[in-house]
TITIKOL-547278 format. One record per residue (C-alpha): residue in one letter; x, y, z. Coordinates in steps of 0.5 Angstrom, whole numbers, padded with zeros to 4 digits, always signed. Example, Ala and Ser with C-alpha at 12.3 -4.5 7.8 and 13.67 -1.06 7.14 Angstrom:
# TITIKOL-547278
A+0025-0009+0016S+0027-0002+0014
END
This chain:
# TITIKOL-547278
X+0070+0126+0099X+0072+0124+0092X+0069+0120+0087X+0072+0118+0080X+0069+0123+0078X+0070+0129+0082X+0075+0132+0086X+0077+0133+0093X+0073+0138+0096X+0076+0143+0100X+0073+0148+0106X+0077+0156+0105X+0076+0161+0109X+0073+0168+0106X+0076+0172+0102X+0073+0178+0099X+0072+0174+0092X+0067+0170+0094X+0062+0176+0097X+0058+0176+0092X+0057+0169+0092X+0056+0168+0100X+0050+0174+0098X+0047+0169+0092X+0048+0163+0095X+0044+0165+0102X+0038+0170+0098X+0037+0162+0093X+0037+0159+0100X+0031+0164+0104X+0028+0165+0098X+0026+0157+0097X+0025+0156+0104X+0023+0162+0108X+0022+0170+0107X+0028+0173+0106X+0028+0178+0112X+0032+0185+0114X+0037+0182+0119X+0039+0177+0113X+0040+0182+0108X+0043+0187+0113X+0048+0180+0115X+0049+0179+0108X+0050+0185+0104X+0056+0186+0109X+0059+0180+0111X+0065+0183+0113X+0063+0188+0118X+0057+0184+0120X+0061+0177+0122X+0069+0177+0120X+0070+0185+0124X+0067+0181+0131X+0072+0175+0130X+0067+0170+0127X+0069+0167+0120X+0066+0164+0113X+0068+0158+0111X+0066+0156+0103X+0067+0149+0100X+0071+0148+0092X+0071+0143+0088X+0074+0144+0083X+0076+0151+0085X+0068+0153+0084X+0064+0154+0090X+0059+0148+0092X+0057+0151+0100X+0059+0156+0105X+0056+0157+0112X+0059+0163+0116X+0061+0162+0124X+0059+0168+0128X+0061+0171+0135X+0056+0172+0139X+0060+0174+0146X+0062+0171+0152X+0066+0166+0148X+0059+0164+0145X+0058+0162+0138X+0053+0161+0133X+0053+0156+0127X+0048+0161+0120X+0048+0162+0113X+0049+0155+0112X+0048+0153+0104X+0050+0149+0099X+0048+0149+0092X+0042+0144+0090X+0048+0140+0085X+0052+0138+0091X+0047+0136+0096X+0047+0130+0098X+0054+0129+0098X+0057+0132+0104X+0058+0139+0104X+0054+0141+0109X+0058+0136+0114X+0064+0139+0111X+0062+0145+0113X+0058+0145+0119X+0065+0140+0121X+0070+0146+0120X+0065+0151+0125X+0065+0146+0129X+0074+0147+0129X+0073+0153+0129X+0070+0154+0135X+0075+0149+0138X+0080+0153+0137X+0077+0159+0139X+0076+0155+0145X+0069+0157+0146X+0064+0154+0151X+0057+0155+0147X+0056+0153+0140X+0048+0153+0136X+0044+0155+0132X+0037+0157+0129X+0033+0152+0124X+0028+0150+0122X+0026+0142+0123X+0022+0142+0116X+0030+0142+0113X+0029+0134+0115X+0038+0134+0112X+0040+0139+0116X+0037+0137+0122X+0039+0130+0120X+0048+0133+0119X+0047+0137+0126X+0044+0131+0130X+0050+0126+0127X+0054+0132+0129X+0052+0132+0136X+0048+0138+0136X+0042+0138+0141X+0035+0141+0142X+0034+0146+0147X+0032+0151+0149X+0033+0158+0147X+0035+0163+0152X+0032+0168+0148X+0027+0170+0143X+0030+0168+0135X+0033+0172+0132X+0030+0169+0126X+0023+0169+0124X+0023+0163+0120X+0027+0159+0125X+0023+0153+0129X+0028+0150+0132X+0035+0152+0137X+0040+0147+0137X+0047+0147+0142X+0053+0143+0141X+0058+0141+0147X+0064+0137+0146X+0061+0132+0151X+0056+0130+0145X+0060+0128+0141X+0062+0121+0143X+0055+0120+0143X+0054+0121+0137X+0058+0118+0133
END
């Protein structure tokens, strides 16, 4: 997505230069919208342990070489992946990044030729659930208790949604 007066944004993946911003742009996120809770800062504090070690990745979004956005893609087993930590800082809302990044998770997964994509949110994010569900994530039921306390909402993508939703 460009404008005249901005540049391409690109989606790269984790490089240990960009740790600290992973851990500033998620404890921005939570500390606005939520608690931050010991499973985020547990997660956070050691990105590469905690989701690249597994086989997961983080994705950050650039303009101009200055990171706008990240999201992370954890492996969570059973070829079964979770879409989290998700942020974009507040200038570049409303722009695409989001969707740019949730887009790679989504390529992501497909490579890794997964069969369960989701995540956890809360529907108060009235943008994010807007990007998910263009997207093709749906509604469902958790198969087990959040990971999150200040989650409200479990959320799985299949293939086969996507052609509805576009």
């Amino acid at each position: 997505m460009t404008s005249p007066d901005q540049g391409a944004i690109k989606i790269v993946p984790y490089s240990p230069k960009y740790r600290q911003i992973f851990y500033d742009m998620n404890i921005e996120w939570l500390e606005k919208y939520f608690t931050v809770e010991p499973v985020h800062r547990k997660v956070l504090a050691d990105p590469e342990g905690n989701i690249i070690a597994g086989g997961g990745e983080i994705f950050f979004a650039l303009l101009d070489n200055k990171v706008i956005g990240t999201v992370a893609v954890k492996i969570e087993g059973n070829d079964s992946f979770e879409l989290t930590k998700l942020a974009v800082s507040s200038d570049a809302q409303g722009k695409g990044v989001g969707q740019k990044l949730c887009e790679r998770v989504i390529a992501f997964f497909k490579e890794k030729q997964g069969t369960l994509l989701f995540l956890e949110t809360h529907t108060k994010l009235k943008p994010a659930m807007r990007i998910y569900e263009k997207l093709g994530f749906k509604i469902a039921n958790n198969p087990k208790q959040g990971i999150y306390a200040g989650t409200d909402c479990y959320m799985v993508w299949h293939p086969s949604t996507v052609e509805h939703a576009r």
